[in-house]
Each structure stands twice: as structure tokens, then as C-alpha cells.
C-alpha positions in Angstrom: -7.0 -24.6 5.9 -5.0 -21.5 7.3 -2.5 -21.3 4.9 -5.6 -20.7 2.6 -7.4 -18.2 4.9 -4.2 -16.5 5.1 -3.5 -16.4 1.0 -8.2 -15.0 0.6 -6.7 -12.5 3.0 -3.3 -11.4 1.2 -5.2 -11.1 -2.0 -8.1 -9.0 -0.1 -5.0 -6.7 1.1 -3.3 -6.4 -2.4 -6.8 -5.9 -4.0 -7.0 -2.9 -1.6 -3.7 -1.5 -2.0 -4.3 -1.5 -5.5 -7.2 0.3 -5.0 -5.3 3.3 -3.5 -2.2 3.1 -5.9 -4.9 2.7 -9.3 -7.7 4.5 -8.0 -6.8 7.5 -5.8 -3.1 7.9 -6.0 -3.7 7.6 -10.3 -7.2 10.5 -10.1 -5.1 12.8 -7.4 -1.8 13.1 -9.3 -3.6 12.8 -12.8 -7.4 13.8 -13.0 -7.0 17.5 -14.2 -11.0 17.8 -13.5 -10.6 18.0 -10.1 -9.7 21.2 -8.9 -6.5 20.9 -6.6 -5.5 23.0 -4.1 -2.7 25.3 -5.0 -0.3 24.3 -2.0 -1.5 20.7 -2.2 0.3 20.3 -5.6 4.2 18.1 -5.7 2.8 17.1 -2.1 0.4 14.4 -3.0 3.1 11.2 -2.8 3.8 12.8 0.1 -0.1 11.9 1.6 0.5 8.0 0.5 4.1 7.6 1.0 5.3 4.7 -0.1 2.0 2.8 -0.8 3.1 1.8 -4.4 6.2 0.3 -3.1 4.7 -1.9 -0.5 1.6 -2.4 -3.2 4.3 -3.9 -5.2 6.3 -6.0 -2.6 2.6 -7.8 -1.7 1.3 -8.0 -5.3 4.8 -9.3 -7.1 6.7 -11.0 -4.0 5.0 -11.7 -0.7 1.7 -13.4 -2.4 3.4 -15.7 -4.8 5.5 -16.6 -2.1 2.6 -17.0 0.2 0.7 -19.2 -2.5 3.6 -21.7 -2.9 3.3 -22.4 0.8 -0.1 -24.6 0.0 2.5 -27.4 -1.9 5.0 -27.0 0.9 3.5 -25.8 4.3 6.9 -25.7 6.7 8.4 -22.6 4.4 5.4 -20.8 6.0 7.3 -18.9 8.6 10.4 -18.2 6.9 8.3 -15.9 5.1 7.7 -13.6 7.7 11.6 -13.5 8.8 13.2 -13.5 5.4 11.0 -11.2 3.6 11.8 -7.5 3.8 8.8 -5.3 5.2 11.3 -2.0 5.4 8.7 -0.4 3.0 6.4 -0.4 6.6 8.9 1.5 8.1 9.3 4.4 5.5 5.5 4.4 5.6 5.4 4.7 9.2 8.1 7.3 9.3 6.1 9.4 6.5 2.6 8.7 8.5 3.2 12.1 10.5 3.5 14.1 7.5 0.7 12.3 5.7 -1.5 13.0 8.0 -0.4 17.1 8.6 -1.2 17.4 5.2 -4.1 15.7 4.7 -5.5 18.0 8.1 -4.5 20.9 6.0 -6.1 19.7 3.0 -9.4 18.2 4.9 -12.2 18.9 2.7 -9.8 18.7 -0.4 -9.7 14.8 1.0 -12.7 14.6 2.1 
């Protein structure tokens, strides 16, 4: 019953990652409608980081992995020491910048 509470809950996260990476990432660097700030412009991966990559890590590598674990329960915690979460460190890293330029930018993202 855990393992699937945990796998509902990946899939909620991934769903939500690729709401940021498909939704606002894709309108802010493509939607030519919206009027950008001039400064803002070559500084919008900048305001999500590394999003995509760690969209991609949950989407293609953790979840599968995670779903297997129903047929096979005791690879559960290997996942969480042999999977690479580095992409949460460049994130956190960024997270400073991210958010001086989103304070810069507030009603732009608002």
C-alpha cells in the first residue's frame, strides 16, 4: 500500500513538473503575444533553472524505476541511494538568482 501511495504521488509531481516545463517555461520563451520585458529576454531559463532536467530524470528514470518496485518491494530503498538527484543541487544553487529575477520582473510574473 505505500509503495503505491508513493508511485499516485511521483506521478502527481511529474504531472506538475510538466506543467512548468509544457506550460510556462514553453508560453515564456515562445508566446510572442505576451509582451516581455526588454531585460527579462535570454534570462528566462535562468528563472526555472534546471526544471526540464529534473522533469526529465522523474518522468523517464525515477518513476519507472519506482513502478517496478510494486513486483519487487526490497529494491525500494536502493532507489533513493543509487539514483542521482544532482539536478536538485544545480537547482538549489540557481534558486538565488531565480528568485532576484523574478523580484525584478514581479508583475511581469505575476
Amino acid at each position: 500500500h505505500n509503495i503505491v501511495e508513493l508511485i499516485e504521488t511521483e506521478k502527481e509531481y511529474v504531472k506538475d513538473l510538466a506543467l512548468i516545463v509544457e506550460g510556462y517555461m514553453n508560453v515564456i520563451e515562445n508566446d510572442k503575444d505576451i509582451k516581455k520585458p526588454t531585460g527579462l529576454t535570454g534570462r528566462e531559463r535562468v528563472v526555472f533553472g534546471n526544471v526540464q532536467r529534473i522533469f526529465e530524470f522523474h518522468r523517464d528514470t525515477f518513476l519507472p524505476q519506482l513502478e517496478q518496485c510494486i513486483e519487487n518491494p526490497d529494491t525500494l530503498g536502493r532507489l533513493f541511494t543509487t539514483n542521482r538527484f544532482s539536478p536538485y543541487v544545480k537547482y538549489c544553487e540557481n534558486k538565488p538568482r531565480s528568485e532576484y529575477i523574478v523580484a525584478e520582473y514581479h508583475d511581469y510574473f505575476e
